[in-house]
Legacy VTK file of the C-alpha trace (Angstrom):
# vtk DataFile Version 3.0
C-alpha trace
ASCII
DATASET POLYDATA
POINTS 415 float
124.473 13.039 -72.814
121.258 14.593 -72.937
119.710 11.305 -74.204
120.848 9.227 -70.977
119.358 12.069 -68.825
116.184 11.948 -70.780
116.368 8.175 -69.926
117.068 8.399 -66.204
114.077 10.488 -65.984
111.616 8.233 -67.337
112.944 5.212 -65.498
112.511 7.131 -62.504
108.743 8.080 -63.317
108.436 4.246 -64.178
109.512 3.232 -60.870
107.752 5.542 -59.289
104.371 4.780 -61.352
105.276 1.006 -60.134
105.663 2.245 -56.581
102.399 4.078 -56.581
99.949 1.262 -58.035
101.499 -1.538 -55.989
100.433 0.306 -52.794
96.710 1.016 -54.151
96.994 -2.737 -54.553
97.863 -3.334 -50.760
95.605 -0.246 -49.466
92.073 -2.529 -51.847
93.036 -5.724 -50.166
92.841 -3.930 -46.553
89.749 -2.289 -46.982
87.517 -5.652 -47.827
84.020 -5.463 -45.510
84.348 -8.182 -43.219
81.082 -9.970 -43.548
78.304 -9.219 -40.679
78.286 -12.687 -38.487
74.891 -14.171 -38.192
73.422 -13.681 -35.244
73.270 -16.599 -32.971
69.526 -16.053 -31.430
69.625 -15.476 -27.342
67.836 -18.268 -25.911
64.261 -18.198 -24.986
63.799 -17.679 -20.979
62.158 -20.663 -19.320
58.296 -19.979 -18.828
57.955 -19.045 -15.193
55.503 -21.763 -13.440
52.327 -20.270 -12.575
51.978 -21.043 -8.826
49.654 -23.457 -7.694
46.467 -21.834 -6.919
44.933 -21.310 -3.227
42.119 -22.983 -2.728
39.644 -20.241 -1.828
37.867 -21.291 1.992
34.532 -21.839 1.527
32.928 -19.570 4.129
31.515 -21.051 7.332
27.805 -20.219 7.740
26.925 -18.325 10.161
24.813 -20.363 12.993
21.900 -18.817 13.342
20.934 -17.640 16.642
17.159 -19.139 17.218
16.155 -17.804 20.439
16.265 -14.245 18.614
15.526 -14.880 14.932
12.842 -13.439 13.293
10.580 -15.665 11.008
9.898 -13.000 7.905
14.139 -12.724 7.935
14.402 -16.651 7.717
12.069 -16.986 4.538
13.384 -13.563 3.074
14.561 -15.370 -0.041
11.381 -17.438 -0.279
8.049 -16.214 0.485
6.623 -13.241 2.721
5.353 -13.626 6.212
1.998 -12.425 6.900
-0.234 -11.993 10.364
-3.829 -10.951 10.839
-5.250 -7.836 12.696
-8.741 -6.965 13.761
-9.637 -3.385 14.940
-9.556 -3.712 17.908
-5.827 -5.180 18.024
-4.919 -2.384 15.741
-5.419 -0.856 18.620
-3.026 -2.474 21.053
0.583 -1.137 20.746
1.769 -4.730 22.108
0.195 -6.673 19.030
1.193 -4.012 16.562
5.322 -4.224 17.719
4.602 -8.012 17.822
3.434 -7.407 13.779
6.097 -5.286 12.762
8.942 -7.276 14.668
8.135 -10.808 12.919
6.196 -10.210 9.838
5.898 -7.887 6.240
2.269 -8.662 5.381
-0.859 -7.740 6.845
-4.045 -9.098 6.250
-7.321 -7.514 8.484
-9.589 -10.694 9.924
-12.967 -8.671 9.189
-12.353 -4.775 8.635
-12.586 -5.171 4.463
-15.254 -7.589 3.981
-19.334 -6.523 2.991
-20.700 -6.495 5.879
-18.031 -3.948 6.957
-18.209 -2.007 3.407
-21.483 -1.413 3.025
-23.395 1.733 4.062
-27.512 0.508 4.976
-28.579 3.361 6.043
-27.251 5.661 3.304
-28.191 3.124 0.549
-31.437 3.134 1.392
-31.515 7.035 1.645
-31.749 7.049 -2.151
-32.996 6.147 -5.117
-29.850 6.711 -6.386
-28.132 4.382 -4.883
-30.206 1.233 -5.948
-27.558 0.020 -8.401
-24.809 1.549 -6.844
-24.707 1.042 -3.092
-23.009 3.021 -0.488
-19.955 2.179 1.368
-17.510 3.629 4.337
-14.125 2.349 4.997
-14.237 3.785 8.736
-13.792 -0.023 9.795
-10.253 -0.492 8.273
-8.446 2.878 8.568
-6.811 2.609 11.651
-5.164 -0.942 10.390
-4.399 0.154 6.670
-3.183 3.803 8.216
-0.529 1.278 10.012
0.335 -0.581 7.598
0.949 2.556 4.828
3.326 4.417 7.822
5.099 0.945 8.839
5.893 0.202 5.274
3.589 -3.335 5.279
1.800 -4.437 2.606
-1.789 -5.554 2.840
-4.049 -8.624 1.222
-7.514 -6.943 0.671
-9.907 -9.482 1.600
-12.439 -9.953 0.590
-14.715 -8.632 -2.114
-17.290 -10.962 -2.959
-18.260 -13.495 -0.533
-21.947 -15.731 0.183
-20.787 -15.103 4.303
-20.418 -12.209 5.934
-22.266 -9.807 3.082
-26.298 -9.650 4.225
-29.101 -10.111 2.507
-30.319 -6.914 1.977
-27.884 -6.052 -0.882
-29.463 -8.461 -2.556
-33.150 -7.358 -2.250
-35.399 -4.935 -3.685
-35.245 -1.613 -2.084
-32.283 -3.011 0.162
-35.227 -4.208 2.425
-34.030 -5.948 5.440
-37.253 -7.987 5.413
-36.175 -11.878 5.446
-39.044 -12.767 2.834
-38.192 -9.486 0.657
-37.581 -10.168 -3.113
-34.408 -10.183 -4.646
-33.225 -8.491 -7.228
-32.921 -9.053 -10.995
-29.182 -10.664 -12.238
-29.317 -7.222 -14.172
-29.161 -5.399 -10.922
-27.210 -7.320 -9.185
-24.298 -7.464 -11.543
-24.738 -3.588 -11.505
-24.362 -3.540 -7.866
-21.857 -6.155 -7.964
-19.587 -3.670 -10.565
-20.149 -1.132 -8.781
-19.330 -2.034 -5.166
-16.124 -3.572 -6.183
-15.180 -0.211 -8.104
-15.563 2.289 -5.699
-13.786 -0.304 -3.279
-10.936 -0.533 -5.392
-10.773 3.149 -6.298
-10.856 4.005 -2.588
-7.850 2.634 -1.468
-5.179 3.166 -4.774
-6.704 6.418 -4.636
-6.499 6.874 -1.154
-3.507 3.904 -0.317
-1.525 3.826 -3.398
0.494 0.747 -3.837
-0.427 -0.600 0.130
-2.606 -3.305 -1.056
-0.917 -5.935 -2.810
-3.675 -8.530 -3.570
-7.342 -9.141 -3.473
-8.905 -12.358 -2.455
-11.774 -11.402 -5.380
-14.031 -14.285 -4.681
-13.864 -16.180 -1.393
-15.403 -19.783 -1.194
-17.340 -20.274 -4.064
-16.916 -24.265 -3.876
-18.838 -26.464 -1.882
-18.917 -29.955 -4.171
-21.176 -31.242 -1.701
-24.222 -29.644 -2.934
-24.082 -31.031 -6.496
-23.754 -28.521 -8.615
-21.530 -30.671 -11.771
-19.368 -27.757 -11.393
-18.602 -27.799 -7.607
-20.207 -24.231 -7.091
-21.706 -23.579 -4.013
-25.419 -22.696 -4.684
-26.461 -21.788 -1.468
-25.109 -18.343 -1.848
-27.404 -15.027 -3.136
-24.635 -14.599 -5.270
-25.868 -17.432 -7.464
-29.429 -16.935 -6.920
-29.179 -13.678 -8.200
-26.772 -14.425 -11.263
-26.283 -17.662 -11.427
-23.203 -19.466 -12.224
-20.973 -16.755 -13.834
-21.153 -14.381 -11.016
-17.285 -15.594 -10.030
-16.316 -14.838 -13.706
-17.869 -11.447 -13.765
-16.116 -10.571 -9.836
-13.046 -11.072 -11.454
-13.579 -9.448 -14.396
-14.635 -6.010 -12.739
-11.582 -6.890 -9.980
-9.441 -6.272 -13.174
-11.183 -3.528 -14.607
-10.503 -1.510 -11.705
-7.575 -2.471 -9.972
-4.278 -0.937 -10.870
-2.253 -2.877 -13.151
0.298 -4.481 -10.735
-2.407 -5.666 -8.204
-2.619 -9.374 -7.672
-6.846 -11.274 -8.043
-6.662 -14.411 -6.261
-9.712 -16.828 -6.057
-9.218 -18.131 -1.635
-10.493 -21.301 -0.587
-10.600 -23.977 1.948
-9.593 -27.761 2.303
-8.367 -26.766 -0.911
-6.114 -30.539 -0.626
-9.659 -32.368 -0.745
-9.687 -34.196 -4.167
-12.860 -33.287 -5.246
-12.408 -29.384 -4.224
-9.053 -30.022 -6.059
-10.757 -30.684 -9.355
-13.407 -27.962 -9.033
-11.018 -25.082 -8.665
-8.634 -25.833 -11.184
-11.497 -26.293 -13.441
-12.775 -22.516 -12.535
-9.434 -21.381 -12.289
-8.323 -22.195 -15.181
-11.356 -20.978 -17.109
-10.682 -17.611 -15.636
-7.213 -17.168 -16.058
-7.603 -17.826 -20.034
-9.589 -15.230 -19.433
-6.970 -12.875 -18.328
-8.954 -12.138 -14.787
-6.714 -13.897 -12.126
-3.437 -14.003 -10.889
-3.682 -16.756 -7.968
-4.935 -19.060 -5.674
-5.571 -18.581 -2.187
-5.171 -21.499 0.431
-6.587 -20.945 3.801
-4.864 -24.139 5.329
-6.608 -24.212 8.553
-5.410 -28.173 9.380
-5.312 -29.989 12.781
-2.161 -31.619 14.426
-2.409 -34.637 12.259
-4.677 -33.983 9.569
-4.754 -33.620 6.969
-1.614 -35.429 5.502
0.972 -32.987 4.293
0.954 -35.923 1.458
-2.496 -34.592 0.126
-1.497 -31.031 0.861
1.696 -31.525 -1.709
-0.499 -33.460 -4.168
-3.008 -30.449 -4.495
-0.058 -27.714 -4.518
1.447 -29.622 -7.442
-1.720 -29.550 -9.280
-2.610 -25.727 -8.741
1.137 -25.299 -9.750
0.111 -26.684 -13.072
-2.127 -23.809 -13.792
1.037 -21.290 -13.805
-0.417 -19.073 -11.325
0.962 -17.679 -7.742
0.061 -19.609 -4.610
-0.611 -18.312 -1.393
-0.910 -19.783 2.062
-3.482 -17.194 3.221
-4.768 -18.103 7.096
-2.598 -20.804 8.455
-3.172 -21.877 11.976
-2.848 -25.684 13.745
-5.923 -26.133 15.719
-5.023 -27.286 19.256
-7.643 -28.105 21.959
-4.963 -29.424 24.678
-2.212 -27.269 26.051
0.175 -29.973 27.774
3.748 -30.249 26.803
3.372 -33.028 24.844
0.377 -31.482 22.456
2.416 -27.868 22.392
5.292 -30.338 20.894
3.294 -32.057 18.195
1.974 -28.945 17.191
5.531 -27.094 16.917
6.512 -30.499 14.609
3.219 -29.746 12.726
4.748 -26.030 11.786
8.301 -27.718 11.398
7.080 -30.248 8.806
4.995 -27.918 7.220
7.496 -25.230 6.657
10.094 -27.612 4.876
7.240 -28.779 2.666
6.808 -24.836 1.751
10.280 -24.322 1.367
10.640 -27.233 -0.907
7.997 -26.193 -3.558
9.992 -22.846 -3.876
13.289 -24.909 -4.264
11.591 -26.811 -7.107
9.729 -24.312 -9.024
6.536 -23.426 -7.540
5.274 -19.913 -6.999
4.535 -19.694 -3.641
4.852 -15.729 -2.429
3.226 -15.374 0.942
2.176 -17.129 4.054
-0.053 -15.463 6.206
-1.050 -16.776 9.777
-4.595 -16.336 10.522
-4.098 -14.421 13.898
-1.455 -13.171 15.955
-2.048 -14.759 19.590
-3.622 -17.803 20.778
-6.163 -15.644 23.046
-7.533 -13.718 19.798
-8.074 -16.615 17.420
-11.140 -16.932 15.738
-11.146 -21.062 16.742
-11.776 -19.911 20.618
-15.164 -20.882 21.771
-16.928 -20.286 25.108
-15.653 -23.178 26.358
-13.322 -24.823 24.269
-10.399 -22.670 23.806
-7.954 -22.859 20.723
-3.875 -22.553 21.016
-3.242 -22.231 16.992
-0.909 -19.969 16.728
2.919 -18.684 17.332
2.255 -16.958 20.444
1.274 -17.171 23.747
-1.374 -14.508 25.644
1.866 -12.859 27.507
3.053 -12.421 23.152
5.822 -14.914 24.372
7.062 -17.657 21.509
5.532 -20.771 21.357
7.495 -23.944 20.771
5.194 -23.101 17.322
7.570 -20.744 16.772
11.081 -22.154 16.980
9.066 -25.233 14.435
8.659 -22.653 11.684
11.989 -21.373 11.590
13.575 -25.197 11.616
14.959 -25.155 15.346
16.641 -27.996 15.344
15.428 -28.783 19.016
11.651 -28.963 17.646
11.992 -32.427 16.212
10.666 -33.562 12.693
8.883 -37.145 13.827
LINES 1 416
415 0 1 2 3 4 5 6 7 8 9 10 11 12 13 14 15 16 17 18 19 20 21 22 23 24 25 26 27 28 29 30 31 32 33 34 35 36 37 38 39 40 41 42 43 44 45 46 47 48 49 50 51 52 53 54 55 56 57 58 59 60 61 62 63 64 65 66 67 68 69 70 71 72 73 74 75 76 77 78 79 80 81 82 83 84 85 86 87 88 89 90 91 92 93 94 95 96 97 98 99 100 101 102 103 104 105 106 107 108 109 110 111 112 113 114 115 116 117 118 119 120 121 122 123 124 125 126 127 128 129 130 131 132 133 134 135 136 137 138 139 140 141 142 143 144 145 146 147 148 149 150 151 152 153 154 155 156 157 158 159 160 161 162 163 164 165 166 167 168 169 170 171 172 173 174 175 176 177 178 179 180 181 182 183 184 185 186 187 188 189 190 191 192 193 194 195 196 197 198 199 200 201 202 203 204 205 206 207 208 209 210 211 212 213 214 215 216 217 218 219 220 221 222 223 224 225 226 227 228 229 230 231 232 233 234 235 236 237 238 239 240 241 242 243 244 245 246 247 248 249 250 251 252 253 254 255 256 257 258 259 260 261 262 263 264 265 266 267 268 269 270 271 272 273 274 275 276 277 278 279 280 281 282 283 284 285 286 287 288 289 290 291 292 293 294 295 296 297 298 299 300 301 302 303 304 305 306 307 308 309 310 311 312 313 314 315 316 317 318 319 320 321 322 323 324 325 326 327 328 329 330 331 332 333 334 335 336 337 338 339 340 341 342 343 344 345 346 347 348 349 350 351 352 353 354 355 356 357 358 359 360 361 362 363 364 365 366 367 368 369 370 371 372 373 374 375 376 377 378 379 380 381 382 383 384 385 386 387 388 389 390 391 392 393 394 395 396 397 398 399 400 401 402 403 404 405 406 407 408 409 410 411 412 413 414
């Protein structure tokens, strides 16, 4: 009996044992990871079309109003506009507004050269003064005074000229006697030093930064009396010192003048072939030298002559030489004063203005214009009886038709 109980037992842990493993079975077959699906990627958002661009307006210009524009605010990208004082219109308020209304550069007609300079009476005072003459600059306060508190700046001119300096500087003793000898090329190269330094120290020292330029040497060519060279020999300049007396103005010019101070050698008919050929020979001869910065062209020219064609041919040429260009004492001689001359001459301007504007657009250094003269009334081409109407303005300082020609009025016609 006990046996079968022993037996029940252990069938009962059997089938219990079986019980137990089949459900670890079941419980294993449940708890299998399911597998992580693969991502299916998101699809990529359609690039959003850049919009179509505006076309930016192109800006109208602004018509400019020519009864009121100024002429140094038309060429403000392209050259300076210049005008010419003399004491005496230094002194006229009218002529001075007229100055500082239209143009930045000043230029006086005769307050800077020799004759002007130089002191006779205290030179001769002296000893001391035989190689070093004395000056005054009385003559051309009141116009650089105007210029320095008006914010202008000045061409000096001019230094060393054959006109306009007398002949006493050049003698013995500074005698004023017409047969009196003249000095050695020693002393007059001392003299020559010498008056251009204290001329040049007077004014930076005095004027700091108001003079822009020198005209150094003023008409030293003449072709015409056959020196191989083109120099003009009737001067005491050369027959004192002979031909290298422009080489040694310009050298003493840069000795003295402050650093950013422009030397220019000033001419005129500088278009004329054979002046052409003479001052690009000097020129450049001086420039290797270091001693010069420019060339000056006066450009005093007539209604119809001479051709702007020869004027462009000679600009081209000085261009060559890689130094500035100035226009330095532009006026259009006029004798008649009808309507139809005041026309031509205000096509004149308009023709000759383009042709300026045109070298800057293509390269060529042109900085300054200067008109020689500020009024018809005061220009130096008015004789007795044969007046002159060169310039911009009338004698009331109203515009010339001139005028409206230089700043391209398209009522002053081209032809």
């Amino acid at each position: 009996m006990h046996k079968i109980k022993k037996m029940i037992v252990l069938i009962m842990i059997l089938l219990i044992a079986i019980t137990v493993l089949a459900g670890c079975k079941a419980d294993d077959k449940n708890n299998t990871a399911t597998p992580t699906p693969t991502a299916v990627p998101a699809e990529e958002p359609a690039p959003t079309e850049a919009p179509e661009a505006t076309p930016t307006a192109t800006p109208t210009p602004v018509p400019i109003d020519y009864k009121n524009a100024v002429v140094k605010d038309i060429y403000a990208d392209y050259f300076t506009v210049g005008a010419v004082l003399n004491g005496s219109g230094v002194g006229n308020a009218e002529l001075k507004e007229l100055v500082l209304t239209h143009f930045n550069s000043l230029t006086m007609e005769n307050e800077m050269k020799p004759d002007a300079i130089l002191d006779y009476h205290t030179s001769i005072s002296d000893p001391k003064y035989n190689e070093s003459p004395a000056v005054k600059f009385n003559a051309a306060e009141g116009g650089i005074k105007f210029a320095k508190e008006n914010g202008l700046k000045m061409r000096g001119h001019t230094l060393i000229w054959h006109s306009q300096t007398p002949r006493w500087f050049f003698a013995e003793g500074y005698s004023m006697k017409h047969d009196a000898p003249l000095v050695s090329k020693e002393v007059m190269l001392k003299r020559m030093e010498n008056y251009i330094k204290q001329v040049l120290e007077y004014y930076q020292t005095n004027y700091p930064g108001v003079i822009y330029a020198w005209d150094v040497v003023n008409e030293a060519i003449n072709p015409g009396e056959g020196h191989p060279d083109g120099l003009r020999v009737e001067s005491y300049w050369y027959r004192t010192i002979g031909d290298e007396y422009i080489e040694k103005a310009f050298e003493y010019a840069r000795k003295y003048a402050d650093p950013d101070v422009k030397l220019f050698y000033n001419d005129y008919n500088t278009e004329e072939t054979p002046k052409v050929v003479a001052i690009t020979k000097l020129v450049k001869k001086i420039k290797e030298q270091g001693n010069i910065d420019g060339i000056g062209m006066q450009t005093h020219v007539k209604v119809d002559a001479p051709s702007l064609t020869d004027i462009d041919a000679s600009v081209r040429a000085y261009a060559e030489l890689d130094v500035e260009l100035q226009v330095t004492e532009l006026d259009v001689d006029l004798k008649g004063n009808t309507e139809e001359d005041i026309m031509k001459q205000a096509t004149r301007y308009k023709r000759m203005f383009l042709y300026f504007k045109k070298w800057r657009d293509e390269g060529v250094n042109l900085t300054n214009v200067t008109f020689w003269g500020t009024i018809d009334g005061r220009s130096w081409l008015n004789k007795a009886n044969e007046p002159s109407y060169p310039l911009l303005f009338d004698d009331n300082l109203e515009k010339k038709p001139a005028y409206f020609g230089v700043i391209q009025d398209p009522d002053i016609p081209l032809y």
